[in-house]
C-alpha positions as CSV (number, residue, x, y, z in Angstrom):
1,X,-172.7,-38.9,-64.9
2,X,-169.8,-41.2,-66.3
3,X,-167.6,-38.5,-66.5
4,X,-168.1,-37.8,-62.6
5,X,-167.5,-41.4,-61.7
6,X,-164.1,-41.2,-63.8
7,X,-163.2,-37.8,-62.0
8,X,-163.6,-39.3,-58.8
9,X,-162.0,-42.7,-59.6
10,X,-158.5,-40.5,-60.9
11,X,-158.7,-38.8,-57.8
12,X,-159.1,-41.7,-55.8
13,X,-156.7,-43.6,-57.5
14,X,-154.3,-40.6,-57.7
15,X,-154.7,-40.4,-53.7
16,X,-153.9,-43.8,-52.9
17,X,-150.3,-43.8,-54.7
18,X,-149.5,-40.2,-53.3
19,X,-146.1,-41.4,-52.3
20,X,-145.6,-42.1,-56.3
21,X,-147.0,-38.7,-56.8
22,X,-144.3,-37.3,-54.2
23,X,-141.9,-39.1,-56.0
24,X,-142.7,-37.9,-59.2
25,X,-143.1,-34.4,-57.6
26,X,-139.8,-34.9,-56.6
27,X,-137.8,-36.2,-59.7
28,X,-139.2,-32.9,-62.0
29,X,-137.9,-30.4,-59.1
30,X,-134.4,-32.4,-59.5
31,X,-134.6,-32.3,-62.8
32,X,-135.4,-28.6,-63.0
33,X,-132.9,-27.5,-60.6
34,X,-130.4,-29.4,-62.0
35,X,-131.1,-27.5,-65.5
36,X,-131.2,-23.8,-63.6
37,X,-127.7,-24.6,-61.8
38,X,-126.0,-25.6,-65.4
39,X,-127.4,-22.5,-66.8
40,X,-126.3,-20.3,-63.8
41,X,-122.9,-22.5,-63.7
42,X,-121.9,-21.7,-68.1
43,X,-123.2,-17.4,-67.1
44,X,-120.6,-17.4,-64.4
45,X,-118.0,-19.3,-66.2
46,X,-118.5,-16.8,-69.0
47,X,-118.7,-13.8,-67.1
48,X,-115.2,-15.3,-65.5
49,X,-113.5,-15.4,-68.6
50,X,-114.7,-11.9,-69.6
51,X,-113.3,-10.8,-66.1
52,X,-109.8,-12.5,-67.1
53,X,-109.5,-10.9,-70.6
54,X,-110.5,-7.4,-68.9
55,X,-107.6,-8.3,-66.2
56,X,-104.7,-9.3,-68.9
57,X,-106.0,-6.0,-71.3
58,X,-105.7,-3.7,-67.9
59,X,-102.0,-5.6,-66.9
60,X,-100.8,-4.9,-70.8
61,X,-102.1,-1.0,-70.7
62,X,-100.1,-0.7,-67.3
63,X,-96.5,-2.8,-68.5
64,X,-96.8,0.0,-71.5
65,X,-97.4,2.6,-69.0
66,X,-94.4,2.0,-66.7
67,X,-92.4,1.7,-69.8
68,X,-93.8,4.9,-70.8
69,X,-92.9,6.6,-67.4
70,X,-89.7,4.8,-67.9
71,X,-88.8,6.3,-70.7
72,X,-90.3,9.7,-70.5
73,X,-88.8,10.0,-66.8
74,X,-84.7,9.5,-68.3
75,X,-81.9,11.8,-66.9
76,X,-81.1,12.7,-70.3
77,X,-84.3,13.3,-71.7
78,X,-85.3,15.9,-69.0
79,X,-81.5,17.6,-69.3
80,X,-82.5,17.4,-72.8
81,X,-85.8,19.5,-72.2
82,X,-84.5,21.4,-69.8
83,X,-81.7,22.7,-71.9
84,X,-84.3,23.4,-75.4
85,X,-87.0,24.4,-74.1
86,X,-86.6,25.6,-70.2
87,X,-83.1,27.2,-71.8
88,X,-81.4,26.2,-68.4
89,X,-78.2,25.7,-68.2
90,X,-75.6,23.9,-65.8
91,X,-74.1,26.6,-63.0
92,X,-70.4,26.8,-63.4
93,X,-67.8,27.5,-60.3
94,X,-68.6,31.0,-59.3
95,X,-72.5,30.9,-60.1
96,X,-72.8,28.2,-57.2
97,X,-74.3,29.5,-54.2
98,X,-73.9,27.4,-51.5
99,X,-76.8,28.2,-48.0
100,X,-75.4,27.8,-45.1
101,X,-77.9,26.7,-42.1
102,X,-78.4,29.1,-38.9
């Protein structure tokens, strides 16, 4: 029976200070989002730097490409492959053909 009365005097008691409740409410659901927006704040900034290193590993692969291209794209390295392994050679005077338009 005592334990009834006490039940309904917390309640009672609890319902006449719901604006403290609210408050209360209130300061845990600020305190909770403010914890969920750091967390979600540090995964982005990580996932951000992980982007960045990606981003500088892909611009180093393409500066060694280009100089790749670069080098493998030389007039005398194709004269060079042309001459060993195509066996071309350079026309001299009479070998030219020169095509006239119509």
């Amino acid at each position: 029976m005592s334990a009834i009365k006490l039940n309904r005097l917390i309640v009672s008691d609890i319902w006449q200070h719901k604006f403290l409740l609210v408050l209360i409410l209130c300061c845990l659901g600020s305190a909770l989002a403010v914890v969920e927006f750091t967390h979600m704040n540090r995964q982005l900034t990580m996932y951000e730097d992980k982007i960045l290193q990606q981003r500088d590993t892909l611009e180093m692969e393409w500066r060694n490409l280009l100089l790749e291209q670069r080098a493998l794209s030389e007039h005398s390295r194709v004269e060079e492959l042309a001459a060993t392994k195509l066996n071309m050679v350079r026309p001299s005077g009479p070998q030219d053909v020169v095509v006239q338009e119509p």
